[in-house]
Predicted model as a PDB file, atoms N, CA, C, CB and O in Angstrom, pLDDT in the B-factor column:
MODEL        1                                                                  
ATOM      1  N   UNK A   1      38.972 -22.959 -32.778  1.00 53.00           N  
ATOM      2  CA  UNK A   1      40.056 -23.853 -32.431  1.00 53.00           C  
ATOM      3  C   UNK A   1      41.324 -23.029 -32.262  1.00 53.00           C  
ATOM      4  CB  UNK A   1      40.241 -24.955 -33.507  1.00 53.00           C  
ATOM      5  O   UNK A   1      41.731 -22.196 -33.072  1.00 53.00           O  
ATOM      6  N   UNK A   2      41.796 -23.304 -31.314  1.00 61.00           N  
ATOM      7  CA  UNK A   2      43.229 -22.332 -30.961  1.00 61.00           C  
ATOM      8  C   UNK A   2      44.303 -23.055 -31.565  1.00 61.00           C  
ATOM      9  CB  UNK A   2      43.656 -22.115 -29.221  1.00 61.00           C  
ATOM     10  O   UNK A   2      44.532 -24.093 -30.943  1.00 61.00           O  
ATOM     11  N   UNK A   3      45.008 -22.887 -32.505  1.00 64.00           N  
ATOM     12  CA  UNK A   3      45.965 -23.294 -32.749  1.00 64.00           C  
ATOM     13  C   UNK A   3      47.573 -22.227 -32.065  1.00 64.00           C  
ATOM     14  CB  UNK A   3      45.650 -23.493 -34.233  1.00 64.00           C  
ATOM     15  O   UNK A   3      47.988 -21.079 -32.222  1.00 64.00           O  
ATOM     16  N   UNK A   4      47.941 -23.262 -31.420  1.00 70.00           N  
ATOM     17  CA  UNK A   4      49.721 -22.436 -30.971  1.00 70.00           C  
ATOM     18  C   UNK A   4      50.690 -22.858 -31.664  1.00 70.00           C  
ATOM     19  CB  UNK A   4      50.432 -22.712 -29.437  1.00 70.00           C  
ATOM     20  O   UNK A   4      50.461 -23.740 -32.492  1.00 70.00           O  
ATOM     21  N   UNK A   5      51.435 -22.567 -31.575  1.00 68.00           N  
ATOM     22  CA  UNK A   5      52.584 -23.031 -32.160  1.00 68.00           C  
ATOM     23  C   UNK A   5      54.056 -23.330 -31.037  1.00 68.00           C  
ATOM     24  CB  UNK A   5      52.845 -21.879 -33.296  1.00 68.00           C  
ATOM     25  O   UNK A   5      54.176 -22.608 -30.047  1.00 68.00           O  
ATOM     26  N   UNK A   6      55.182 -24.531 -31.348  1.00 63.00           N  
ATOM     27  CA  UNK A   6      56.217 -24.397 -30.496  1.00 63.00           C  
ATOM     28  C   UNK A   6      57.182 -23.577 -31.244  1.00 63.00           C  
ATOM     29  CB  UNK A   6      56.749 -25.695 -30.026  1.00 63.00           C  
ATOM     30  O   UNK A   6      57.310 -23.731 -32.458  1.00 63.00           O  
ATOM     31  N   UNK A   7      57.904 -22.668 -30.549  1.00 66.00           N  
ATOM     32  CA  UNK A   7      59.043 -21.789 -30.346  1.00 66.00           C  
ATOM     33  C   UNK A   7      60.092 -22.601 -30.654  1.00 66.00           C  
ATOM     34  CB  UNK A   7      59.184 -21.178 -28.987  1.00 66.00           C  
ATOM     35  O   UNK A   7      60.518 -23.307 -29.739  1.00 66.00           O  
ATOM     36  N   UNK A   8      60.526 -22.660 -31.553  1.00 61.00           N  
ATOM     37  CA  UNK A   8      62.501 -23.317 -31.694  1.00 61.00           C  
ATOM     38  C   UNK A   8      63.060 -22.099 -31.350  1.00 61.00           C  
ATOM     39  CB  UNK A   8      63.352 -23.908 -33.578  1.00 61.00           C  
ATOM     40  O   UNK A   8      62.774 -20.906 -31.459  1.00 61.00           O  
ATOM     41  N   UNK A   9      64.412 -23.138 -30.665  1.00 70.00           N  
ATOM     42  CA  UNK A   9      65.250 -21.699 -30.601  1.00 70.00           C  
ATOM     43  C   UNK A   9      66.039 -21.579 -31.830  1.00 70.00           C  
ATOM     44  CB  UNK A   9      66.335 -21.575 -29.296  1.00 70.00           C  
ATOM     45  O   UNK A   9      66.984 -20.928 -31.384  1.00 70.00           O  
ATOM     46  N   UNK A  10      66.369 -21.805 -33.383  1.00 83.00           N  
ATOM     47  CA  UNK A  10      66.589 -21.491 -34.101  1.00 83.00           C  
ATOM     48  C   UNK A  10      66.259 -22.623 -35.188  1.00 83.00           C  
ATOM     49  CB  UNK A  10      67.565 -20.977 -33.838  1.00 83.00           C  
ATOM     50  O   UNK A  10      66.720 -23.722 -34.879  1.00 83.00           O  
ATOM     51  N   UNK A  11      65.602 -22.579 -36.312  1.00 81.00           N  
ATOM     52  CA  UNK A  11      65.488 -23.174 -37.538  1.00 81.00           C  
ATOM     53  C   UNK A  11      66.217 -23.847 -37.981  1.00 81.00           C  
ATOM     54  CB  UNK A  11      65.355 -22.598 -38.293  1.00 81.00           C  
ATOM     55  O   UNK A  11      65.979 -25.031 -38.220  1.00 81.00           O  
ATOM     56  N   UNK A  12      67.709 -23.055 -38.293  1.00 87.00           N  
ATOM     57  CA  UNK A  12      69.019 -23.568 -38.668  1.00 87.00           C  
ATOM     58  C   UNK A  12      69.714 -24.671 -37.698  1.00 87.00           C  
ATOM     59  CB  UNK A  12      69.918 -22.372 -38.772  1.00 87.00           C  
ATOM     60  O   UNK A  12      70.067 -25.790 -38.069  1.00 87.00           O  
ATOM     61  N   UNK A  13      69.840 -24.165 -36.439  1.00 87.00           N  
ATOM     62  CA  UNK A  13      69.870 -25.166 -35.871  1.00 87.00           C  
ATOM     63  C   UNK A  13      69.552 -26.980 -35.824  1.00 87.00           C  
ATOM     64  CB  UNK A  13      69.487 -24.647 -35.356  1.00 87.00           C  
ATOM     65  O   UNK A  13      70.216 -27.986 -35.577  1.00 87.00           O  
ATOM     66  N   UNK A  14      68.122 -26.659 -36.222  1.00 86.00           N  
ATOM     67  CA  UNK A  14      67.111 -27.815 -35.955  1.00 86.00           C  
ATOM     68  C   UNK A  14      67.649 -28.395 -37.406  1.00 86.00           C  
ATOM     69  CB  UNK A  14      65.177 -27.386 -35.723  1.00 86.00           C  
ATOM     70  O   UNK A  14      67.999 -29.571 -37.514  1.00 86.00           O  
ATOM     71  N   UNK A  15      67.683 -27.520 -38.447  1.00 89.00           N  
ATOM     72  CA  UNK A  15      68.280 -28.507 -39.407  1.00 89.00           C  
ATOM     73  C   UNK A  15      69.367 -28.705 -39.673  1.00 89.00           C  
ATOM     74  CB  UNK A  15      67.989 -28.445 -40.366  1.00 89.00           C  
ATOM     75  O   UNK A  15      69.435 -29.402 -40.686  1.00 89.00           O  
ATOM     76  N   UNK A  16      70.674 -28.342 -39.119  1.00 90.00           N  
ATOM     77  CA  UNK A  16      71.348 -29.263 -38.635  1.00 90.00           C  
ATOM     78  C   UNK A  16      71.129 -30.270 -37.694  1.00 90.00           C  
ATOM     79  CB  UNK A  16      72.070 -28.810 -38.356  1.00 90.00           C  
ATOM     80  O   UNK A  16      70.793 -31.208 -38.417  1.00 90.00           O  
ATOM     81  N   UNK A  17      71.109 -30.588 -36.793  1.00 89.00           N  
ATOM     82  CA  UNK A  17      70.463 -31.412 -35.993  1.00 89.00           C  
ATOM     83  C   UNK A  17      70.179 -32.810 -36.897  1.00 89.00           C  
ATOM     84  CB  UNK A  17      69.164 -30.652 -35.440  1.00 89.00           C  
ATOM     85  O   UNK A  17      70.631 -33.955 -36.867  1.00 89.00           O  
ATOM     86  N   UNK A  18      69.065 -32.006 -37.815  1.00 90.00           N  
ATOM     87  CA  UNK A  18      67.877 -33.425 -38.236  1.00 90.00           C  
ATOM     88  C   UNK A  18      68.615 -34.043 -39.748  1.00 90.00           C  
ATOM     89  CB  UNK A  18      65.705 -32.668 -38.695  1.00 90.00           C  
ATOM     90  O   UNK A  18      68.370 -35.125 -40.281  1.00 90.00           O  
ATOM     91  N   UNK A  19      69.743 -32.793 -40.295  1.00 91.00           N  
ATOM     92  CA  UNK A  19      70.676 -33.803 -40.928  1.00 91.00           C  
ATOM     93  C   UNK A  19      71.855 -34.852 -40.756  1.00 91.00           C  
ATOM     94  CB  UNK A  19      71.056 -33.281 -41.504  1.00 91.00           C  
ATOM     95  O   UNK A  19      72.244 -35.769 -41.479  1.00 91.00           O  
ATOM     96  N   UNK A  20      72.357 -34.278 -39.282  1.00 92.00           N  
ATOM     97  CA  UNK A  20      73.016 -35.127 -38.793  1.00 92.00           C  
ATOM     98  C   UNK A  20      72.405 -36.802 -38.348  1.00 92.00           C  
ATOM     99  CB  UNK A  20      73.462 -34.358 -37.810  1.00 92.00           C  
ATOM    100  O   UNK A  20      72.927 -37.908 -38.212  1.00 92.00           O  
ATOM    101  N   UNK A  21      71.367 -36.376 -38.258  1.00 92.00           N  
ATOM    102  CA  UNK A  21      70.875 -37.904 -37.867  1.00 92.00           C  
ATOM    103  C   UNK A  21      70.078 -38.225 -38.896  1.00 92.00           C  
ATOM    104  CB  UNK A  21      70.037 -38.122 -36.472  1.00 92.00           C  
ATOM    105  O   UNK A  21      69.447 -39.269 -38.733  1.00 92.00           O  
ATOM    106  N   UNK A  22      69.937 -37.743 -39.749  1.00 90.00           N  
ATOM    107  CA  UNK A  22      69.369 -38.367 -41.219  1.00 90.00           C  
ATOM    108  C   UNK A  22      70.902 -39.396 -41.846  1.00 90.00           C  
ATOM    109  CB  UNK A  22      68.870 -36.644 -42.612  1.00 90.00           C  
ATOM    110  O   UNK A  22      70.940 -40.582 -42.171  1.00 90.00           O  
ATOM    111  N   UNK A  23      71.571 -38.766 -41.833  1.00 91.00           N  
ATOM    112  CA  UNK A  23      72.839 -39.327 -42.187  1.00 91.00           C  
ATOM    113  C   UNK A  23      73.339 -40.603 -41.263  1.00 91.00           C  
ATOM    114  CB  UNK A  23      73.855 -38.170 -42.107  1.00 91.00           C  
ATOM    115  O   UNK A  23      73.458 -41.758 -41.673  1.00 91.00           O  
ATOM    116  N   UNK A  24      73.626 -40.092 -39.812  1.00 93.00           N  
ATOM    117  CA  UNK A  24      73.392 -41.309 -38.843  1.00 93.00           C  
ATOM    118  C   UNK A  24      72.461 -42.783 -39.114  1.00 93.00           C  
ATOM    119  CB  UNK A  24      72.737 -40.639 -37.686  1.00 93.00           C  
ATOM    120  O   UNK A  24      72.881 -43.913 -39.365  1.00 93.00           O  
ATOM    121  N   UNK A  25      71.163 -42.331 -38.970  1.00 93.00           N  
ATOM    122  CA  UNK A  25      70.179 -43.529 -39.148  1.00 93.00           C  
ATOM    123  C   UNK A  25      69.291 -42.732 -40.031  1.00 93.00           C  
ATOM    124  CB  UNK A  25      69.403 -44.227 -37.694  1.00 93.00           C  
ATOM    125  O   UNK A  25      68.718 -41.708 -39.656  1.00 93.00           O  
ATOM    126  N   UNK A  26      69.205 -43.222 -41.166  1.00 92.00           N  
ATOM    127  CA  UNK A  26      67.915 -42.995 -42.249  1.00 92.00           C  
ATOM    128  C   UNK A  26      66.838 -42.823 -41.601  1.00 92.00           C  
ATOM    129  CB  UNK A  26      67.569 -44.127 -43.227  1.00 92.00           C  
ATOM    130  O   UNK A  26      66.109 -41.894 -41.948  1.00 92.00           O  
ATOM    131  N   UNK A  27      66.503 -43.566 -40.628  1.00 93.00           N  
ATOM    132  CA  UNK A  27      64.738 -44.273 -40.152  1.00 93.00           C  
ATOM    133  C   UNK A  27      64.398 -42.475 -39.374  1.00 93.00           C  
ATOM    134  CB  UNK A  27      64.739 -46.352 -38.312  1.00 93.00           C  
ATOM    135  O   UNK A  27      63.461 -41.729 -39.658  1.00 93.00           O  
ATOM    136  N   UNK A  28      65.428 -42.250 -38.459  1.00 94.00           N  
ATOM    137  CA  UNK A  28      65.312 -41.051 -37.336  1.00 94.00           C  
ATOM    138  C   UNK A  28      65.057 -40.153 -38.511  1.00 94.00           C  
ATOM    139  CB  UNK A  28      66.791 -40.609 -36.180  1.00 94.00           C  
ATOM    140  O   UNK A  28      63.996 -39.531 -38.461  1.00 94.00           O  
ATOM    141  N   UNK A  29      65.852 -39.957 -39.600  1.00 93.00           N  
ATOM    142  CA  UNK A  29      65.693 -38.740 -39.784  1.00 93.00           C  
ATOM    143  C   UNK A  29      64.047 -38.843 -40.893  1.00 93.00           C  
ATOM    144  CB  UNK A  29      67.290 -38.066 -40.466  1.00 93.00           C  
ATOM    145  O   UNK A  29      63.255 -37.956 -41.214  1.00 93.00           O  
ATOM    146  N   UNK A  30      64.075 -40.117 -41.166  1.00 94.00           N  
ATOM    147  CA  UNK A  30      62.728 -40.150 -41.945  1.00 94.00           C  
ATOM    148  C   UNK A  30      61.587 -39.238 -40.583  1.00 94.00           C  
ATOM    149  CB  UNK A  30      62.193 -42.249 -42.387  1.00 94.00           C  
ATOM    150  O   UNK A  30      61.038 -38.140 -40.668  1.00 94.00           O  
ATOM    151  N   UNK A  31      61.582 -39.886 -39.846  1.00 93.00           N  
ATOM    152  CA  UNK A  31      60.257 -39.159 -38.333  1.00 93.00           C  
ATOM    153  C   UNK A  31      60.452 -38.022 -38.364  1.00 93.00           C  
ATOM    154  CB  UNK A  31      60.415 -39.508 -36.495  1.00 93.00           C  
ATOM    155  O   UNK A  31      59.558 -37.179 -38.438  1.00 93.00           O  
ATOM    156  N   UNK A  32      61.957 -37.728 -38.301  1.00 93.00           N  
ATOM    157  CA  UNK A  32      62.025 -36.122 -37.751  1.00 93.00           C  
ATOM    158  C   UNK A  32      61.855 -35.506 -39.124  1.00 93.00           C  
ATOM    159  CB  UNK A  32      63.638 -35.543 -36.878  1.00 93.00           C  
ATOM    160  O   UNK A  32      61.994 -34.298 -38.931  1.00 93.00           O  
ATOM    161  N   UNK A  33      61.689 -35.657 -40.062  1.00 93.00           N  
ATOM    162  CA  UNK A  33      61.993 -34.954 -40.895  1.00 93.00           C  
ATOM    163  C   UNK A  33      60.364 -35.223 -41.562  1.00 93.00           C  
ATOM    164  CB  UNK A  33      63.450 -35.319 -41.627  1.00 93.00           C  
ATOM    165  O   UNK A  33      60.352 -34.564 -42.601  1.00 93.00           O  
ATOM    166  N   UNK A  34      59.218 -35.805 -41.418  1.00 94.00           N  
ATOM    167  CA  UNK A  34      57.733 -36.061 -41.259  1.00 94.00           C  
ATOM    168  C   UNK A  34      56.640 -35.561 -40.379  1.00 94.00           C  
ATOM    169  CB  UNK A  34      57.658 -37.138 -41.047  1.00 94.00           C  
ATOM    170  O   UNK A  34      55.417 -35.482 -40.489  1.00 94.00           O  
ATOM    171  N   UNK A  35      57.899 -35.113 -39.066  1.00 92.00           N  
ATOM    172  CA  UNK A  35      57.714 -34.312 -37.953  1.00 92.00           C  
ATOM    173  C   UNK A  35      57.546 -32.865 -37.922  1.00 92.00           C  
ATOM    174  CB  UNK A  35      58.624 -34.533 -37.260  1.00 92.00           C  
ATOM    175  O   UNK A  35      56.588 -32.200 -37.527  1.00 92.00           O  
ATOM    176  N   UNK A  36      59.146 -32.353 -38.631  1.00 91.00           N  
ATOM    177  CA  UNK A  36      58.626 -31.093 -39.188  1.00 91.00           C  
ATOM    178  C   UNK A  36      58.078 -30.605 -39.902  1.00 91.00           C  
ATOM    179  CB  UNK A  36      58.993 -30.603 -39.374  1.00 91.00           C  
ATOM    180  O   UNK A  36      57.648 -29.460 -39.761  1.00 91.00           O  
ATOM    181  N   UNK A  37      57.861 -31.551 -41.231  1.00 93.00           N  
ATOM    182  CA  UNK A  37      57.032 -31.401 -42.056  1.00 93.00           C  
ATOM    183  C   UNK A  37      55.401 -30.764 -42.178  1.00 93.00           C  
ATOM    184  CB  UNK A  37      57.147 -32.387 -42.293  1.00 93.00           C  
ATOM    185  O   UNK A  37      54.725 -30.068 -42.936  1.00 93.00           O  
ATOM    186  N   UNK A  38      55.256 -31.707 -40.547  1.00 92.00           N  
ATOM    187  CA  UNK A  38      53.626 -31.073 -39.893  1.00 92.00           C  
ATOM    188  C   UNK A  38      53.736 -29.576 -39.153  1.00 92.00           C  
ATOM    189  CB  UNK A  38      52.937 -32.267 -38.459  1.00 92.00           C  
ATOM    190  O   UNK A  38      52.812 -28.818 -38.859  1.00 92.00           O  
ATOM    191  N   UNK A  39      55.064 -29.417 -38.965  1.00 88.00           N  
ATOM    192  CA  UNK A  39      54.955 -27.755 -38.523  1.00 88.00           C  
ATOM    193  C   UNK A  39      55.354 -26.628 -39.726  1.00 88.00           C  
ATOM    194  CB  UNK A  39      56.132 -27.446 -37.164  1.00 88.00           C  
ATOM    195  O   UNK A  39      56.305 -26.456 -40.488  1.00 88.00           O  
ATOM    196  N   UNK A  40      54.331 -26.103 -39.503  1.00 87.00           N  
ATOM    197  CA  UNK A  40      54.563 -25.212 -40.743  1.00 87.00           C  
ATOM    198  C   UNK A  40      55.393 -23.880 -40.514  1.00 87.00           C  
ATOM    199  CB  UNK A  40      53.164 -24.795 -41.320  1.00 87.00           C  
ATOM    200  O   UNK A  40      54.985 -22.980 -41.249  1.00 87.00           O  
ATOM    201  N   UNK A  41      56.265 -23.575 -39.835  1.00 87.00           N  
ATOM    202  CA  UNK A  41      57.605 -22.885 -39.387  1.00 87.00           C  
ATOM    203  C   UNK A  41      58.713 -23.810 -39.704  1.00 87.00           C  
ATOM    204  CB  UNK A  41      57.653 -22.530 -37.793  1.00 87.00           C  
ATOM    205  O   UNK A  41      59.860 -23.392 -39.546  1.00 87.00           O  
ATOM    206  N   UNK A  42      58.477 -25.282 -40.226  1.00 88.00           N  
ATOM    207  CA  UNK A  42      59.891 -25.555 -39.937  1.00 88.00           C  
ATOM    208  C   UNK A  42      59.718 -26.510 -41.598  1.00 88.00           C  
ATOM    209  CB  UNK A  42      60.363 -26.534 -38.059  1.00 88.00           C  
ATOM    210  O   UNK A  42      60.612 -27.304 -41.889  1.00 88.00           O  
ATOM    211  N   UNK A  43      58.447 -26.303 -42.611  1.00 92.00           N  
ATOM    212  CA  UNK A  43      58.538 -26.907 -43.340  1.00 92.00           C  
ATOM    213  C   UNK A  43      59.374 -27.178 -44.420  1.00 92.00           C  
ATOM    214  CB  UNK A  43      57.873 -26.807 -43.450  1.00 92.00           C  
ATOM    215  O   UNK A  43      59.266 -28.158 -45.158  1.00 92.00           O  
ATOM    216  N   UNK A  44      60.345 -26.154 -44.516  1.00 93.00           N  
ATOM    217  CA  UNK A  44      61.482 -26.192 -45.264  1.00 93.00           C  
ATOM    218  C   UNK A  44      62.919 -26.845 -45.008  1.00 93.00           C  
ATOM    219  CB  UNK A  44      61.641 -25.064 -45.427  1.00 93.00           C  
ATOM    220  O   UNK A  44      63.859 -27.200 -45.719  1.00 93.00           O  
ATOM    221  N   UNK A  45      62.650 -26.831 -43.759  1.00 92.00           N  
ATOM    222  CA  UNK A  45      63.834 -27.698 -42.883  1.00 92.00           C  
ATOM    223  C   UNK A  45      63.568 -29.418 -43.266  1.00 92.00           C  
ATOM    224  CB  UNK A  45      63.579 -27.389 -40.856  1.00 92.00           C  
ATOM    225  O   UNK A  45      64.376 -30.256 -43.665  1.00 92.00           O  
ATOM    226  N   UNK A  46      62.073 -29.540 -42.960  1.00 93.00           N  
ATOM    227  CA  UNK A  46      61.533 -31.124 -43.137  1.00 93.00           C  
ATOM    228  C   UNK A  46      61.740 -31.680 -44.078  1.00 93.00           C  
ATOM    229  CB  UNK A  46      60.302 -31.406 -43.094  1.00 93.00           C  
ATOM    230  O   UNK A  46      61.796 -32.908 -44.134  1.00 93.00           O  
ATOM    231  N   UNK A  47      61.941 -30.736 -45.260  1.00 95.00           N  
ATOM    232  CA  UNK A  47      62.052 -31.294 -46.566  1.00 95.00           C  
ATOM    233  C   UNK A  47      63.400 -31.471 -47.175  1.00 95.00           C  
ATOM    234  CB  UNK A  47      61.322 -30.527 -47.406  1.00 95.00           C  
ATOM    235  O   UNK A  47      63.589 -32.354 -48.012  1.00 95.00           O  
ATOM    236  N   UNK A  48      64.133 -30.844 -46.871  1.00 95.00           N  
ATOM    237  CA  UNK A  48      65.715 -30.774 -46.969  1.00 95.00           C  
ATOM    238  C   UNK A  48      66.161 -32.309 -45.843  1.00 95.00           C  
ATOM    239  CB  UNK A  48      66.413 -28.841 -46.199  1.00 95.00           C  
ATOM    240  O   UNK A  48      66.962 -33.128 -46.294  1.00 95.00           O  
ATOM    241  N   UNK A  49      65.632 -32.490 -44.624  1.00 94.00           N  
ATOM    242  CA  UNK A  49      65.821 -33.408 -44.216  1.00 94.00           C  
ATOM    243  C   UNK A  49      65.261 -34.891 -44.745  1.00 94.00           C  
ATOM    244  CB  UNK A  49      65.596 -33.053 -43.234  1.00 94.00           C  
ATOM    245  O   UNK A  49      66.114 -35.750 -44.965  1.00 94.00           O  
ATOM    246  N   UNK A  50      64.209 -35.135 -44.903  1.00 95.00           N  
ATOM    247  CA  UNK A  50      63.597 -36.147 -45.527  1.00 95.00           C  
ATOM    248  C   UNK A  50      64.096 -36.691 -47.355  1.00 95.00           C  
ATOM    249  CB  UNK A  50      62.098 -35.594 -45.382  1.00 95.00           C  
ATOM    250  O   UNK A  50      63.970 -37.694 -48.056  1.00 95.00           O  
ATOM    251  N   UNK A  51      64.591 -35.548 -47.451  1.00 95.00           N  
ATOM    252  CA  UNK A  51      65.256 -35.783 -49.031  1.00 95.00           C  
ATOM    253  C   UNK A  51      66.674 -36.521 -48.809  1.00 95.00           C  
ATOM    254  CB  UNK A  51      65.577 -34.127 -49.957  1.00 95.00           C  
ATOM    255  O   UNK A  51      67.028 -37.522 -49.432  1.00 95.00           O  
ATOM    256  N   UNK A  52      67.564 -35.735 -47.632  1.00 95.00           N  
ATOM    257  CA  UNK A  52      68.715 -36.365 -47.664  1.00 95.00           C  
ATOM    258  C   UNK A  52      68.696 -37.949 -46.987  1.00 95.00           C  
ATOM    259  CB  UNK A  52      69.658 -35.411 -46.980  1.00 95.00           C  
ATOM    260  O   UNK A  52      69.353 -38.895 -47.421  1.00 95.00           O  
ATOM    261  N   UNK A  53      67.648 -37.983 -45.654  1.00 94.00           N  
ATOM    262  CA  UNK A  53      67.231 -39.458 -45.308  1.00 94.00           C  
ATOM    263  C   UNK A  53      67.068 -40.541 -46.435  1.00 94.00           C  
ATOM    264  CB  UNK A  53      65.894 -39.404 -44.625  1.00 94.00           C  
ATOM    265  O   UNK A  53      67.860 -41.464 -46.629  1.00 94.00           O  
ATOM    266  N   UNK A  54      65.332 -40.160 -47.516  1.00 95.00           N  
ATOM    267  CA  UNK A  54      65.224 -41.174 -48.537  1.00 95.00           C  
ATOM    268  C   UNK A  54      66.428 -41.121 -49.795  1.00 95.00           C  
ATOM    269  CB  UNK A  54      63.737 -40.984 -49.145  1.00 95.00           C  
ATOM    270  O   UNK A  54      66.265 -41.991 -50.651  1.00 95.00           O  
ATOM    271  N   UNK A  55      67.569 -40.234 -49.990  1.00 95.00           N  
ATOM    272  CA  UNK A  55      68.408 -40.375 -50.816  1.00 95.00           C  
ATOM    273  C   UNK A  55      69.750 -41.234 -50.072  1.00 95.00           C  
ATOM    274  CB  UNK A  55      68.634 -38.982 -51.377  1.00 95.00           C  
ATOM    275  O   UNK A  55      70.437 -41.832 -50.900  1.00 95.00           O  
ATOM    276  N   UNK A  56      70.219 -41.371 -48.577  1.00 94.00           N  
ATOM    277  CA  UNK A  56      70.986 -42.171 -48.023  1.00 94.00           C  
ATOM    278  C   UNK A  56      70.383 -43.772 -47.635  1.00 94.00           C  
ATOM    279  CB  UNK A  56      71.411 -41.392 -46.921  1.00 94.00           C  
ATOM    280  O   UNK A  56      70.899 -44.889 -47.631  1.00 94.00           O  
ATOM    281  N   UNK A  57      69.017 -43.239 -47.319  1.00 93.00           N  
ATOM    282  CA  UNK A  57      68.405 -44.926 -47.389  1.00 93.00           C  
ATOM    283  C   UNK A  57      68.496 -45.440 -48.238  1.00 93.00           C  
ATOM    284  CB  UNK A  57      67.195 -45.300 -47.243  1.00 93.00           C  
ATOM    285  O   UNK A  57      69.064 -46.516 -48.053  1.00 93.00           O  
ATOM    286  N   UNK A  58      68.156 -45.218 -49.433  1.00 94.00           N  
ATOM    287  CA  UNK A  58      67.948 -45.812 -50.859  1.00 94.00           C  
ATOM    288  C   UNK A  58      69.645 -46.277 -51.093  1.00 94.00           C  
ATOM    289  CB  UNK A  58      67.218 -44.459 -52.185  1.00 94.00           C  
ATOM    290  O   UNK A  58      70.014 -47.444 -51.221  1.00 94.00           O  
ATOM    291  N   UNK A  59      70.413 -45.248 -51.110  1.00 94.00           N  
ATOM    292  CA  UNK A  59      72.135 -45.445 -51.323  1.00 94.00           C  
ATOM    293  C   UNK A  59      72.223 -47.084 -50.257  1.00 94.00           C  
ATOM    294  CB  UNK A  59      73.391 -43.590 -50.385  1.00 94.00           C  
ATOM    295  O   UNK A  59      72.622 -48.164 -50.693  1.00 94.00           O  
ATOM    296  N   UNK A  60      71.838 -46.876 -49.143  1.00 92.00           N  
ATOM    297  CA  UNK A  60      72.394 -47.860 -48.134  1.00 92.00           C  
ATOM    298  C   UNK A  60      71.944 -49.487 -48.920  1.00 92.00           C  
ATOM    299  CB  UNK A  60      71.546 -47.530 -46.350  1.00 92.00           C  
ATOM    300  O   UNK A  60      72.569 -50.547 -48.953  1.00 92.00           O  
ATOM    301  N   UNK A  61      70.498 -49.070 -49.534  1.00 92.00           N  
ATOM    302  CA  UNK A  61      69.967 -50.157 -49.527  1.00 92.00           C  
ATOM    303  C   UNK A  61      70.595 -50.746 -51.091  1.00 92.00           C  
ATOM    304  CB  UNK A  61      68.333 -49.976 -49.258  1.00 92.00           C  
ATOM    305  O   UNK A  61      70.647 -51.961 -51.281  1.00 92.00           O  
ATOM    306  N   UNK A  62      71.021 -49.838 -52.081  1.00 93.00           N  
ATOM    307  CA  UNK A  62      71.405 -50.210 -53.475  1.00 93.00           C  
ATOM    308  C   UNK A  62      72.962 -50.863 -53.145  1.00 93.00           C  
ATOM    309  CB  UNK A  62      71.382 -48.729 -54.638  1.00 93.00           C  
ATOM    310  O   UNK A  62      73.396 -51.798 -53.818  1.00 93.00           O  
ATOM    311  N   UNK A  63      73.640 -50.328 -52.168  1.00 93.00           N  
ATOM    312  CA  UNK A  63      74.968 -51.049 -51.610  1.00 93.00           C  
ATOM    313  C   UNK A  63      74.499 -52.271 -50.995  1.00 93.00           C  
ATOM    314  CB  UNK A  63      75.838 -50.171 -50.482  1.00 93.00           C  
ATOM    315  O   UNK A  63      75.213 -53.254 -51.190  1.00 93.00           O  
ATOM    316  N   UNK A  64      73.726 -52.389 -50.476  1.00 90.00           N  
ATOM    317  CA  UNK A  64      73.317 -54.024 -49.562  1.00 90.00           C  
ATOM    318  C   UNK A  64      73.145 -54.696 -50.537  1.00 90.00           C  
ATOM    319  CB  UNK A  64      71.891 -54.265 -48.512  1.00 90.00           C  
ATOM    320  O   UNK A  64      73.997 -55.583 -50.555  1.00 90.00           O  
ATOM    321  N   UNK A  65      72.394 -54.756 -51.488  1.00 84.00           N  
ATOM    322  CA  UNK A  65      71.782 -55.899 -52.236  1.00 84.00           C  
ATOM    323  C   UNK A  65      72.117 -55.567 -53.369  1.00 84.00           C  
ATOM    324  CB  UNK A  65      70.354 -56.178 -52.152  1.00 84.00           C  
ATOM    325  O   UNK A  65      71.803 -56.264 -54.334  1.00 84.00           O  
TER     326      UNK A  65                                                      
ENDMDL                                                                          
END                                                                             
């Protein structure tokens, strides 16, 4: 089985990116951040993102109700 991999043009980048819209909309950065999670070049990014998503979702949702 050939596995390839995609090329980012920088890591850092991408996680900026995927915190800005973790912060934006919780939901986006939940995908993107589940997304990188499955690439294993960017799994450290995924997790830094998905932490700050389920820690602003949870905030959003303890302010709603």
């Amino acid at each position: 089985m050939n596995s390839e991999f995609i090329v980012f043009p920088s890591s850092k980048s991408l996680l900026i990116v995927g915190l800005i819209s973790a912060i934006l909309a919780p939901i986006v950065g939940l995908i993107l951040g589940l997304y990188f999670l499955k690439r294993p070049q960017l799994n450290k990014e995924g997790r830094s993102i998905l932490l700050v998503a389920v820690l602003w979702l949870t905030f959003i949702f303890i302010i709603a109700f």
